[in-house]
N, C-alpha and C positions, 0 to 999 in steps of 0.2 A: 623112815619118814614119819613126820607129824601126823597126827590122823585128822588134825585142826587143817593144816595148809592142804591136804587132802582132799580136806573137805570145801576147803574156799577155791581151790583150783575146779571142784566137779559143779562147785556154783556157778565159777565164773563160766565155765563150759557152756551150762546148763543155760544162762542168763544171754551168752553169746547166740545161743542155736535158737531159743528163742525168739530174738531180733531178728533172726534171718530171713528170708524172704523163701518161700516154697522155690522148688525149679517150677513146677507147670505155673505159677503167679509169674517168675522170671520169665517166663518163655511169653505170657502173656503182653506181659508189660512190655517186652521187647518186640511183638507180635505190631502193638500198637503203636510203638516208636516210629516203626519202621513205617508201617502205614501213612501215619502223620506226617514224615521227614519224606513220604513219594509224593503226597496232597502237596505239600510246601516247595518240591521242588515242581511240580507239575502249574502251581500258580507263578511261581515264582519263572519261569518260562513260557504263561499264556503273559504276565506283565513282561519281560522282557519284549517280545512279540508285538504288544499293541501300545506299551509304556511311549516308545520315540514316537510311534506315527498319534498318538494321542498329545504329547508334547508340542510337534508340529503342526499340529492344526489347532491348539490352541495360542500360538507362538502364531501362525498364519492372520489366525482370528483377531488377535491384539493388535498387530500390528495394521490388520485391515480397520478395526476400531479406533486406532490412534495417528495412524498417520494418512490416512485419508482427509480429514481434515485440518490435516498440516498441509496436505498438495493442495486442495482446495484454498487455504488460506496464502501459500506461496503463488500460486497462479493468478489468484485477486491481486496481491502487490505488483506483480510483475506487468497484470492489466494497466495498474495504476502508475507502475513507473513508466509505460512504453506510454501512456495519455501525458503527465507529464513532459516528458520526452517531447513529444507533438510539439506542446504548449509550446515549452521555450525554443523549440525548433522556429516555430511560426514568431514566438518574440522576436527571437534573433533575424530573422529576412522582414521583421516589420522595422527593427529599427536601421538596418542598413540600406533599407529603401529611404527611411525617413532622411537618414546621414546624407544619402543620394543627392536626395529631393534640397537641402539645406544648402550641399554643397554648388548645386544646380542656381539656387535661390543668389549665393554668394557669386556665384560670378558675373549671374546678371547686374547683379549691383554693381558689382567692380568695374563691367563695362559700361552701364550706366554714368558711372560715377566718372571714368578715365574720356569716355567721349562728349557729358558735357565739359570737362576740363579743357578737350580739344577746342573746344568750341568757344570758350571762353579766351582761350589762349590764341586763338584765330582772331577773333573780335578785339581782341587790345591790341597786336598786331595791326590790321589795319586801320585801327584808332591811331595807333602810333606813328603809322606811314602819312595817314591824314595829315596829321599833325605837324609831323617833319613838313610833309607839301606846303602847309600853310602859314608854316616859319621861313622856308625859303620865298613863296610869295613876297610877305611880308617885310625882309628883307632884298629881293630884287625891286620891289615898287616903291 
């Protein structure tokens, strides 16, 4: 062998071993992993634990802040449609009374109106008979 590639191989050796990491640094460093990876899993289990019911009562909370004054403004409308409601209830038996009252009105007139007719029609009638009486006179005398 070369005593050149010899020597670039005990370099390279050389150059490799001193990159490496001790084992008690390894043992350390992994000492610490592991530590940190129980910390993470031990949060990561008090957040599962209290993450939903913390969800939920902010989910509780919103929607008590958001739709509480939507019931309140839906039970307002529904005040005001059931007063409405009233209103045109009461329009409505106001004008069918009024219709009533008109129609009431109407047929006194029409009786009104059909009995001075009788009356009228009684009256030339016995103008009429008069009349005749006093043509036959007339003609018997």
């Amino acid at each position: 062998m070369d005593d050149q590639a010899l020597e670039r191989a005990k370099a390279r050796i050389a150059d490799a071993a001193a990159g490496r990491v001790a084992p008690a640094q390894l043992e350390a460093v992994l000492s610490r992993s592991r530590n940190q990876i129980e910390a993470l899993a031990q949060a990561t289990a008090e957040l599962e634990g209290a993450l939903p019911e913390q969800i939920g009562s902010a989910v509780r909370d919103g929607l008590r802040a958001e739709v509480l004054p939507v019931a309140r403004h839906i039970a307002e409308i529904r005040g005001l449609l059931n007063q409405a409601i009233r209103r045109l209830e009461r329009i409505e038996g106001d004008l069918l009374a009024e219709r009533h009252a008109r129609i009431d009105d109407l047929t006194l007139l029409v009786d009104l109106v059909s009995s001075g007719w009788r009356g009228v029609d009684s009256r030339l009638e016995r103008i009429e008979r008069a009349q005749d009486s006093a043509q036959l006179h007339l003609r018997a005398g």
